[in-house]
C-alpha positions in Angstrom: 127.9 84.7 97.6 131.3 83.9 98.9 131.2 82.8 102.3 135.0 82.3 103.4 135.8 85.9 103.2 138.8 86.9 105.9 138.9 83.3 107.1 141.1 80.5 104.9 141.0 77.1 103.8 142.4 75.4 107.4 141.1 72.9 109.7 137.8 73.6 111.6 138.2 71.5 115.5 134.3 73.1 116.4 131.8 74.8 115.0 128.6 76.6 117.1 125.8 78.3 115.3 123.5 81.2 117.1 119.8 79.3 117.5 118.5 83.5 118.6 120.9 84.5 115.3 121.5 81.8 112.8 123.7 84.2 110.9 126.2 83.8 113.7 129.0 81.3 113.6 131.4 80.5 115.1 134.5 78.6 114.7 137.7 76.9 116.1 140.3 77.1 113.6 143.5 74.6 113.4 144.6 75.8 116.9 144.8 79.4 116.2 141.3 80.6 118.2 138.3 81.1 117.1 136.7 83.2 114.3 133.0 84.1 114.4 130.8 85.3 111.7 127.5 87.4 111.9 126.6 87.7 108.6 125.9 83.8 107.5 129.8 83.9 106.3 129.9 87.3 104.1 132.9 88.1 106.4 134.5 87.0 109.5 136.2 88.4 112.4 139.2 86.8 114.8 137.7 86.6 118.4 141.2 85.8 120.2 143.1 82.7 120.8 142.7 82.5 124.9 143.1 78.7 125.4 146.0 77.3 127.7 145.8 73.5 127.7 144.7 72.6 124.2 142.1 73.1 121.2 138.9 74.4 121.7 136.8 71.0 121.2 133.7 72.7 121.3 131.5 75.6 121.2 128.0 76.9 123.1 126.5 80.1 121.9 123.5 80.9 124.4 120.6 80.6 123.0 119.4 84.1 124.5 122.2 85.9 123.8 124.1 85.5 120.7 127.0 87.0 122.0 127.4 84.8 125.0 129.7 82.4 123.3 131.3 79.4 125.6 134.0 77.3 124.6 135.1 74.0 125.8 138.9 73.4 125.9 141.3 70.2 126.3 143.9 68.7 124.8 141.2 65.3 123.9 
């Protein structure tokens, strides 16, 4: 099973998985916004680039609610 599919060979900056859903991911990619996958990687879907004073260094997912998704920006 592929598990790249919509989402190319770039740099990842963080990386959350779903402890409710492990089949959700999601990803900061390279500075573009993040991508999250609910599917364990069978396809992925752009979530928006929203950041305004650097990369996303890291990601929260609630582990309640799968789509409660935090993410921690700064430029290091």
């Amino acid at each position: 099973t592929i598990a790249h599919e919509g989402i190319h060979a770039t740099r990842i900056t963080a990386l959350a998985v779903a402890r409710s859903c492990p089949s959700t991911v999601i990803v900061e990619y390279d500075g573009c916004g993040l991508m999250g996958t609910y599917n364990s990687g069978g396809s992925w879907d752009y979530l928006g680039y929203f950041v305004g004073c650097g990369n996303v260094c890291d990601i929260v997912v609630n582990s309640d609610d799968a789509n409660a998704v935090l993410a921690l920006e700064g430029s290091g």
